[in-house]
N, C-alpha and C positions, 0 to 999 in steps of 0.2 A: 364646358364638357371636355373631358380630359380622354381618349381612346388609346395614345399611343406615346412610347419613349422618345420624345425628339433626342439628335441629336446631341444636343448641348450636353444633356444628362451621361451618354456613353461616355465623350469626351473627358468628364470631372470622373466619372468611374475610374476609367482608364488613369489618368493626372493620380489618382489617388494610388493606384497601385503601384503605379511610377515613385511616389514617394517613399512608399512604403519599402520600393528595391532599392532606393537610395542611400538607405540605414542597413542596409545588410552588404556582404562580398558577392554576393552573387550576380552574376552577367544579366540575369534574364528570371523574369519570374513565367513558371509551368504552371496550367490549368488542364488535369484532366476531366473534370465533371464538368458536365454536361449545362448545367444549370449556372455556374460558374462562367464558363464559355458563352451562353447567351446574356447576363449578367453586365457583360464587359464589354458585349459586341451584339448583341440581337441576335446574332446565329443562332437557331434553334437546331436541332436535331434531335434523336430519336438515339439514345445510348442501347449501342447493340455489341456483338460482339467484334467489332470493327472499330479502335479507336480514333477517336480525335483528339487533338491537343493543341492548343492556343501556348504559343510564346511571345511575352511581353520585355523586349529589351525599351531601354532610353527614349531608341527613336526608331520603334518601328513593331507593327503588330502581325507577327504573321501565324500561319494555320497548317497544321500537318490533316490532312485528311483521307479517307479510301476514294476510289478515282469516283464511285457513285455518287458525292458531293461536289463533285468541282465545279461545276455549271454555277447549282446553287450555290455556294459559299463565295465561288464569284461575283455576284451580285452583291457582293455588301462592302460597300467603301470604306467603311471603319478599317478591312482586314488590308496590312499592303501586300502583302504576300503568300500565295497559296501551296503549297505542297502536299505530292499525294501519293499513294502507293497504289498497288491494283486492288487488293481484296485481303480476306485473314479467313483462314491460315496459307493460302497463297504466298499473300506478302510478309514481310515481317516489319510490321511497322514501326517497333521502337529500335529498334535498330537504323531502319531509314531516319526516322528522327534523331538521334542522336550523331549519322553522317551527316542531316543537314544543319544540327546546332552547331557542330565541328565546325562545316564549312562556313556557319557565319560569325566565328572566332568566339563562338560561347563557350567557358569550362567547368563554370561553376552554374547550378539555376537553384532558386527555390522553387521547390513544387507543392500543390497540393495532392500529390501521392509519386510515390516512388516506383511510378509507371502507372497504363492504363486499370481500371477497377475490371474484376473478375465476374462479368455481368457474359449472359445467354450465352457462355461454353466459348468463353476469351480465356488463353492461357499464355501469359506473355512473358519475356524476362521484366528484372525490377530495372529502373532507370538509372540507377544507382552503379550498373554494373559496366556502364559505357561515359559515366562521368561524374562529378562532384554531385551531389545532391541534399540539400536538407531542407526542412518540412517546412511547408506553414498553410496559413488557415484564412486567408486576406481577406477572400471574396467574402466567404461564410459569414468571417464579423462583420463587413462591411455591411450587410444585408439585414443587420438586426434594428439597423436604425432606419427607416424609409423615406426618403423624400418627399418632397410635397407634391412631383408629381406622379409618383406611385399609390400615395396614399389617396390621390386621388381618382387614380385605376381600379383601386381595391374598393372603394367606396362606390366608381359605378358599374365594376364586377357587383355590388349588394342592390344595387341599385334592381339588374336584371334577375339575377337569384330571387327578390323580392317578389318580380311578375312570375316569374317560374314557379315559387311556392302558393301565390294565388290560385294559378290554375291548377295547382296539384288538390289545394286546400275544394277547387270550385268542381272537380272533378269525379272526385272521391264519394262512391254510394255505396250503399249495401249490396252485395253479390258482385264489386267489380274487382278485377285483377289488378294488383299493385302492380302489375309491371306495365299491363293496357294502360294505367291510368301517368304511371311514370314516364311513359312514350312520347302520350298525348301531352300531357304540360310541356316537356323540353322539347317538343318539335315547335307549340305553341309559341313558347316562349323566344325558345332561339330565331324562328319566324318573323317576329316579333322584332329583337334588336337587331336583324341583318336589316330588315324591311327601314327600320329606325337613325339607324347610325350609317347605312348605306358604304358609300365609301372611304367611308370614316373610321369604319373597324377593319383593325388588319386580321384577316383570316388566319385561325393558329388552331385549324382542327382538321381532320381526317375521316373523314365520310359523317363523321358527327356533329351536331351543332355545337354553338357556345357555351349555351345555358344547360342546366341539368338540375333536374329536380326529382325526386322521388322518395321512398322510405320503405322502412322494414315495419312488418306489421305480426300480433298476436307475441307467443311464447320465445318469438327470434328476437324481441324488442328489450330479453332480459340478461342478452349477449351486447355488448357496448359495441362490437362489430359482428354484430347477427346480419344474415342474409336474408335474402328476399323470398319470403316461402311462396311454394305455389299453394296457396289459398286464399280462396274469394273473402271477400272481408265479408264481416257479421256484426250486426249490435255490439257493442259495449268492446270492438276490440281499441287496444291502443296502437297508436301508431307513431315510429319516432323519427320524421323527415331529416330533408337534408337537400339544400339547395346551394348553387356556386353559376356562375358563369364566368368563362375565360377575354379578360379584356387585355390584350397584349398578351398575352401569358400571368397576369394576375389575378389571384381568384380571393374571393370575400367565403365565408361559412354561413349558415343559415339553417340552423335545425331548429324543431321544433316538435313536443308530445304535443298530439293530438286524438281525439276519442271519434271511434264512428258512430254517429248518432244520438249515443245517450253516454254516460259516466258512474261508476259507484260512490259513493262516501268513500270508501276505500282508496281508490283512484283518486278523488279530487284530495286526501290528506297527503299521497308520495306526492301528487302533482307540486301542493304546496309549498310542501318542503322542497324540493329540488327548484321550484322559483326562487324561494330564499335563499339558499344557500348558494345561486347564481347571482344574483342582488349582493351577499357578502363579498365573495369575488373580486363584483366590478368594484363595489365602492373600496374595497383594500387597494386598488390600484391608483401608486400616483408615482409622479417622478421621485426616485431617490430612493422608495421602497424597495428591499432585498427581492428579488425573484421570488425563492423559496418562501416568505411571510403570503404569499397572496396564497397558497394550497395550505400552510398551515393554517388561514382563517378558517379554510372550509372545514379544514379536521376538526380543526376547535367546535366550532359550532355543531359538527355532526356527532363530538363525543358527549354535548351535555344534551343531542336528544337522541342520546343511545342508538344511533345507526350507522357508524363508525363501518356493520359490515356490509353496509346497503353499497359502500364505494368501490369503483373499479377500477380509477383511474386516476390521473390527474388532472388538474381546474383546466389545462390548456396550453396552447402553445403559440409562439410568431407564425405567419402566414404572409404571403405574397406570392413568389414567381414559385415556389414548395407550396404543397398543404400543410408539411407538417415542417417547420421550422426554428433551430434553439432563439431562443432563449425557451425553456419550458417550464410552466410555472408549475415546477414540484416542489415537495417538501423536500427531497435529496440534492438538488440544485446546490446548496451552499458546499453541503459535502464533493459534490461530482467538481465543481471549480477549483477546491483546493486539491486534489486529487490530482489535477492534470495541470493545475499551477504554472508547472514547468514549462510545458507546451502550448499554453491557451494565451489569448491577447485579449479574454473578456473583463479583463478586472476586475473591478467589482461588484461583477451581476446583477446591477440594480434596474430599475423599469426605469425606461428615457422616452424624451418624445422623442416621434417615430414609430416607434413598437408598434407592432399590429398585433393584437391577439386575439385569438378563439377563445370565448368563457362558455367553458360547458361540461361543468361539474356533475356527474349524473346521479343516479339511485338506482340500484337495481336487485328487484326481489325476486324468488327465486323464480316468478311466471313474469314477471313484464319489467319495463326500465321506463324513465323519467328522465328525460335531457331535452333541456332549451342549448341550441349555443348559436352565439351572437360573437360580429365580428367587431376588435373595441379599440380605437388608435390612439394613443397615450398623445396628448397634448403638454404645451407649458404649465395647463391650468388642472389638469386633470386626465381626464377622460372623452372620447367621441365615440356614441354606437354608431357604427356605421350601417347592419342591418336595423329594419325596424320593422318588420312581421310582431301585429300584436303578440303580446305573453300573455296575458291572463285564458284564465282557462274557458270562459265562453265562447273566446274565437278561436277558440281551438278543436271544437266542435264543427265536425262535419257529419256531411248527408242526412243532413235531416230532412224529413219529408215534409 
């Protein structure tokens, strides 16, 4: 059982990016995102209007941060060096950055932004403007290929997701509130893996547990990101979950259409089809195949049974320390690669083991929607679903009396 990123793993992160400054003029490689920065270091934080930013010279990893982190970011041996300002707009923090890259003899850096990102009313100069700057994308691609000990975080991230959609699936009656009911499974659940993995799970949440599980139900389920209505469910409504729990900060996907009670013809024919056309999907997926070919199958198939305009979306996307992470299996993919050609270090976009993806192609008519998605990690030989919540449409039936 796999709960956390040993160290070894930061270490070859790190090594990696270290190489990758090797090949460029740049003194130091910059990371302002947030995801990135725990990525490389475990340092998690909460991206507010207060930047932080991780610089990566040769031999040595240090951290500019607001003084409200210094305790914490102290505690993590990976960082050698801390630095910090008082607050924003108080302080000015890329400026202080940029005095203390000075004073550690940096003039050039690769960044992945040309100062901190414009997030909850941050207005800051570019980085650009206090010294040498040019772009890159390290972490981002790094992260599209998974290790084996992440994929196996994401796998018992599915593992919990999996008890979290039981109880949602064991919970769910006629007259009860999806939200009472979405409460009760993720309290259950997350109960559950604290009680289970004890001090084995490193806590990565705030006032809320791990696990989470819940769904949209009736005329909101015909919106791909429809909300949570206040209404008590009834006979024949559909319902279209979605479960994840946080292991490390890695999360697994887990939806699933479900019927309360009973089902129409009607119902059980979208259901069908949108099982299929998830089944085409996964089976298009193998090493060496284009990105963009795995969404063209589903079109294919969707244009010779004429519901081409049932789609909303695209088949899915990578997943791990992000929910929503590139590579993206669209049809636009091959266009959007050569387009940024210039800029991008993904090659040639093909599916590799590692990948983690979401497959969850949906249907959606003008009153209800149809979406399974399951989380799939591309292997040497193929493929591995990593959730495994029955599909077929009988266990997908709840509250029956």
């Amino acid at each position: 059982m796999t709960t956390r990123v040993p160290d070894a793993e930061f270490t070859d992160r790190l090594a990696r990016v270290r190489d990758r400054l090797a090949d460029t003029d740049a003194d130091a490689g910059v990371f302002f995102g947030a995801t990135a920065i725990e990525y490389l270091t475990g340092f998690h934080h909460i991206q507010t209007e207060r930047p932080v930013c991780l610089v990566v010279t040769p031999d040595q990893v240090s951290i500019t941060v607001p003084r409200l982190e210094v305790e914490r970011v102290s505690q993590n041996s990976r960082i050698d060096a801390v630095y910090s300002y008082f607050d924003y707009p108080g302080g000015t923090p890329i400026r202080e950055l940029a005095e203390t890259l000075a004073d550690l003899g940096i003039e050039t850096v690769a960044a992945d932004g040309d100062g901190a990102p414009g997030v909850m009313g941050y207005e800051g100069p570019t980085l650009s403007e206090f010294l040498d700057v040019s772009s890159q994308q390290w972490v981002s691609r790094m992260r599209w290929e998974k290790s084996d000990t992440e994929i196996d975080l994401i796998r018992e991230s599915a593992r919990w997701a999996n008890l979290g959609h039981r109880y949602l699936a064991e919970y769910t009656e006629v007259g009860a509130h999806p939200v009472t009911v979405s409460g009760r499974a993720s309290t259950d659940a997350s109960q559950a893996m604290l009680d289970t993995l004890s001090e084995q799970y490193a806590v990565r949440t705030r006032g809320g547990g791990p696990v989470h599980a819940g769904y949209i139900s009736g005329t909101e389920t015909a919106l791909p990101h429809g909300h949570t209505p206040n209404e008590r469910l009834a006979p024949g409504d559909v319902l279209i979950t979605g479960a994840t729990a946080n292991v490390d900060g890695y999360y697994s996907e887990l939806e699933r259409t479900m019927f309360v009670r009973e089902y129409s013809d009607e119902q059980a024919h979208y259901f069908a089809l949108m099982k299929e056309v998830q089944e085409i999907a996964i089976d298009a997926i193998a090493p060496g195949v284009p990105v963009h070919e795995i969404d063209e199958a589903v079109f294919a198939y969707a244009e010779e049974q004429g519901i081409t305009d049932l789609l909303r979306h695209h088949v899915g996307h990578n997943i791990g320390l992000g929910a929503h992470e590139p590579p993206y299996l669209d049809r636009g993919w091959e266009a959007h690669v050569h387009d940024d050609a210039n800029d991008r270090e993904d090659g040639d976009a093909e599916i590799a083991p590692g990948q983690v993806y979401t497959i969850e192609p949906g249907l959606y008519t003008d009153d209800e929607g149809y979406r399974h998605s399951d989380t799939v990690a591309v292997t040497e030989e193929g493929t591995e679903t990593l959730t495994y919540f029955p599909r077929d449409i009988e266990s997908n039936v709840v509250g029956r009396e």
